[in-house]
Steps between C-alpha positions, in 0.01 A plus 500: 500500500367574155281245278330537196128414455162560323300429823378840650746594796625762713832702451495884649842584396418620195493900500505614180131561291211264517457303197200737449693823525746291253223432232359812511823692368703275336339238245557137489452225309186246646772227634709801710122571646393177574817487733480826624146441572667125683741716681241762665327170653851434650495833681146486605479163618532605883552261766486208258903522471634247298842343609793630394283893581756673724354777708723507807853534373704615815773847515769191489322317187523803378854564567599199393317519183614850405832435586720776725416846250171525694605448826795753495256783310204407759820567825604789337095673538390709801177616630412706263525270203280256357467136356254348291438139435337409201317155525485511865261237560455505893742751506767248694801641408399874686356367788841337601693819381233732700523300828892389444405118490770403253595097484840329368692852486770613616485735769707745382325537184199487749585810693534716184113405390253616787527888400166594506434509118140559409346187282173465246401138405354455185283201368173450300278366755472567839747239687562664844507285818425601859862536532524771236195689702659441783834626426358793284325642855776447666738648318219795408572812231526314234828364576359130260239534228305259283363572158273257328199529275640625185824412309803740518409686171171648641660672772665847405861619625316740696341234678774265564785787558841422441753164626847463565457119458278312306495120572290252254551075568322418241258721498409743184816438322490142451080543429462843288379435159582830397846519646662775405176715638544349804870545508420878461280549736730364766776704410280781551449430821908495574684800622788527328811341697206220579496122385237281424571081528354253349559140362371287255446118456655251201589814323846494281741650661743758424781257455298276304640145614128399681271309278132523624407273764223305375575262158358564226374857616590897472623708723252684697502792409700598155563775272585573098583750295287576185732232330475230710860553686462463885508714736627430831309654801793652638611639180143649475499634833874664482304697136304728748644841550540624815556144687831295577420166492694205643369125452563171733420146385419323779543114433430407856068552439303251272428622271824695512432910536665822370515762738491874400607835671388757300652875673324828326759747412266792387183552391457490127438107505429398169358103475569356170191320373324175539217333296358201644472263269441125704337505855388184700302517842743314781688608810683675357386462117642444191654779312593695168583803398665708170698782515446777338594894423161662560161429730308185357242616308317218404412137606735171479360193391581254816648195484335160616527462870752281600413114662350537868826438720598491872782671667628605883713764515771434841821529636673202409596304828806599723 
């Protein structure tokens, strides 16, 4: 599902800032730009999808790919809550929950899902069907939204209101240059007792025996400490106060995923800090980032992008 490229493609799942938004507050060295600058063609590219540019993931792709936390915290919702999909693409996976059309699940897991909650779709360009139209009047006050036109940054809390699940297949998280912004921001739209899920690709996981899938290459996406040590993702995620974190290496994807439920327990979330110092423009791209105590406050020289590769991101067969 994912490849990396230098040819201008789509990819909407990407909801954390624009690459402009991300030069204009946070400086970066000329290489960083230059694949910034690559990555906003990716997201602008509009019907000119490449392949390998997933946006109709189904609610049982999702399911599958986010393992059973998000299933049991989506059955446990009622009317009055809400989800909200980051990277929603067509907006797939809440058109099936909205109008109960749920493939390869069990029933009774099934019959604890069609409650009624209220969903928002979120993507960077506009990537409703007739379906979603369709289903939207329908199902009338507001019952499915879709946001698209600006990244998730540029909308305020006020705006967006508050989630009891937060759902992101690679979407922001695996494309944020400026990760531990975006991670904030999402937590701030979680009530507390609410979880956001995610996954990432080729990443190392928590248990460390996974090498990354392609020879010769880095993990996707990676993080140091100011000495050099590394930083696992999960180890990184489980530093934020407020969250409880669990982590799931999923072998049974190429390239293999980790899967993350990350529960807020209260309010005062504190994300510890991330300067990006290596990006590369792919689906998802290439990157690196250093730990550190306080806000970055000044640029990182980037490091020379990496050899233009090719990759599909799948279950492995049955």
């Amino acid at each position: 599902m994912f490849n990396y490229s230098n040819c201008a493609f789509a990819l909407v799942v990407w909801s954390t800032l624009s690459s402009q938004t991300v030069l204009a507050n946070e400086p970066v060295s000329a290489p960083i730009k230059e694949q910034l600058t690559r990555q906003q063609a990716i997201y602008n590219s509009g019907a000119a999808r490449p392949e390998g540019y997933v946006i109709g993931r189904t609610f049982s792709a999702y399911a599958h790919a986010l393992s059973g936390g998000f299933v049991r915290s989506l059955s446990e919702l009622g009317p009055a809550d809400r989800w909200l999909d980051i990277g929603a693409g067509e907006g797939q996976a809440i058109l099936d929950y909205s109008t109960a059309r749920f493939e390869d699940m069990d029933a009774s897991v099934v019959a604890k899902l069609h409650n009624g909650v209220k969903a928002v779709a979120m993507s960077i360009e506009d990537r409703r069907t007739q379906r979603w139209h369709d289903t939207a009047a329908t199902l009338g006050g507001g019952q499915i939204q879709y946001l698209f036109g600006k990244p998730l940054s540029d909308y305020s809390n006020e705006e967006l209101g508050q989630f009891q699940v937060i759902t992101d297949v690679m979407g922001g998280f695996s494309y944020s240059p400026r990760l531990s912004q975006f991670m904030e921001k999402t937590l701030s739209l979680l009530t507390v007792g609410g979880s956001y899920h995610t996954v990432l690709a080729d990443v190392h996981s928590e248990s460390g025996q996974n090498r990354p899938h392609y020879a010769n290459s880095p993990y996707l996406t990676e993080i140091q400490s100011a000495s050099g040590a590394e930083v696992k993702m999960c180890s990184w995620l489980k530093r934020i106060s407020c969250v409880q974190v669990s982590c799931e290496f999923r072998s049974d994807w190429t390239p293999p995923v980790e899967v993350y439920r990350i529960s807020k327990t209260c309010n005062e979330v504190k994300v510890p800090s991330l300067v990006q110092t290596h990006f590369h423009a792919g689906t998802p791209p290439e990157r690196r980032f250093m730990l550190v105590d306080t806000a970055p406050g000044a640029s990182v020289d980037g490091v020379a992008a990496s050899p233009q590769k090719t990759n599909a991101v799948t279950p492995a067969p049955k």
